[in-house]
C-alpha positions as a printed NumPy array, in Angstrom:
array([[-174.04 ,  -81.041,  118.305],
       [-175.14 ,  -80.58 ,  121.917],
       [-176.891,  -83.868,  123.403],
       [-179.138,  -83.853,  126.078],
       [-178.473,  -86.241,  129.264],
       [-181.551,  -86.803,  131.732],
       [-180.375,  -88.398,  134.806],
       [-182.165,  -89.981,  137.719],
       [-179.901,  -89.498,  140.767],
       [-180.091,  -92.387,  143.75 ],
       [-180.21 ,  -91.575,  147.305],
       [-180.23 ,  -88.049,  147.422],
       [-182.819,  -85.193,  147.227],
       [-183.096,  -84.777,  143.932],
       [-184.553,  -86.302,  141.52 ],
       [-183.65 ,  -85.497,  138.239],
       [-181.14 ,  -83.907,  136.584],
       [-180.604,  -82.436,  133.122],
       [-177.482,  -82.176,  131.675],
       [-176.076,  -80.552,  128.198],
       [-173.309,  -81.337,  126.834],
       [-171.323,  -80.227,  123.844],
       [-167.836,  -80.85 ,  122.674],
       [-166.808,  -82.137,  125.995],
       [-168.617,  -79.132,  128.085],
       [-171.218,  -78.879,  129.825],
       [-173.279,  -76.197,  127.997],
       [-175.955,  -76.25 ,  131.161],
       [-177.163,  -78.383,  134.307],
       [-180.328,  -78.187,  136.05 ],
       [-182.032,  -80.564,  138.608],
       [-185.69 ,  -81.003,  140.001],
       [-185.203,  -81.54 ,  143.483],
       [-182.549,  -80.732,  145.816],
       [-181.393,  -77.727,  147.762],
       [-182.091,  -75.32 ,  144.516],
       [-179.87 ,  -72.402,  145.675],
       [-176.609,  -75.072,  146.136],
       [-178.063,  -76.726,  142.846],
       [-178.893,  -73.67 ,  140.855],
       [-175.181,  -72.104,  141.811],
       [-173.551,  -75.628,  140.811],
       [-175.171,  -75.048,  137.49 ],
       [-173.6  ,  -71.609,  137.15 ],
       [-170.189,  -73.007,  137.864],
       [-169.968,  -75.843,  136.216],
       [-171.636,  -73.95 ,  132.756],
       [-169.003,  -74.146,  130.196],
       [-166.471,  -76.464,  132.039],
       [-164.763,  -79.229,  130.703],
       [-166.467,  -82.577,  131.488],
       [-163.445,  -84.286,  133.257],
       [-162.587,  -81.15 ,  135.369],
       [-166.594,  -81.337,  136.478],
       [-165.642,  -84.805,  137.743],
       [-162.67 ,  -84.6  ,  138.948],
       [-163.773,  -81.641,  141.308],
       [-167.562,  -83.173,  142.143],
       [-166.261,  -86.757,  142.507],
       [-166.67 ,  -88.163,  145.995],
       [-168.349,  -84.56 ,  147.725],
       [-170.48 ,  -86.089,  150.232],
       [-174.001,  -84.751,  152.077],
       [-175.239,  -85.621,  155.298],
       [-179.091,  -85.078,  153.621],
       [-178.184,  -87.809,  151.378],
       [-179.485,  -91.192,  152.286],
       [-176.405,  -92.817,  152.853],
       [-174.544,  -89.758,  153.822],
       [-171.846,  -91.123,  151.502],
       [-173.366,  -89.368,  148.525],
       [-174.687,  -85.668,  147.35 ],
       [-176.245,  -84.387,  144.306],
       [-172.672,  -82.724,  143.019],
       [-170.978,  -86.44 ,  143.213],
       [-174.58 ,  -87.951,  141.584],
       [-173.764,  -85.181,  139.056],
       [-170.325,  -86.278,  138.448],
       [-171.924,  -90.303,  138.275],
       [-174.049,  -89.097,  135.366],
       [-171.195,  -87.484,  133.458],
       [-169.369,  -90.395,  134.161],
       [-171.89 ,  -92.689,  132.799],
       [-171.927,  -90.472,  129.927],
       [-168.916,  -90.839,  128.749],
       [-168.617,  -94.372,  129.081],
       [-171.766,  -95.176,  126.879],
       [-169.746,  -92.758,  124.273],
       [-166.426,  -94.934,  124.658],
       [-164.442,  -92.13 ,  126.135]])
């Protein structure tokens, strides 16, 4: 059954993010916020993926628009799957 994931990112220009999931996949992503091209082509890429190979590639990317410029909305993105997982023991 899919489950829906709403996640508020910190420190970059989004801010918020919806998330799908389903069977370890990400079914869809999209985000209020943010450079919406870069955000609305992440979404195309990462529909259908694994959830582990979405974090192991997003993990870490960072953005000099982000507020720390050690951060970016695909590594916040990777933090929410993250997150996910851990409050489902996996």
């Amino acid at each position: 059954m899919a489950e829906k994931i709403v996640y508020a990112p910190q420190n970059v220009c989004s801010r918020e993010m919806y998330i799908t999931v389903e069977d370890n996949r990400v079914v869809s992503f999209s985000s209020i916020g943010g450079c919406n091209g870069n955000l609305q082509g992440i979404g195309a890429l990462v529909e259908g993926m694994d959830i582990d190979e979405v974090i192991s590639k997003l993990s870490g990317i960072k953005c000099r628009g982000s507020r720390t410029r050690e951060d970016s909305c695909p590594n916040q993105l990777a933090t929410a799957l993250k997150q996910y997982k851990k409050s489902k023991g996996k």
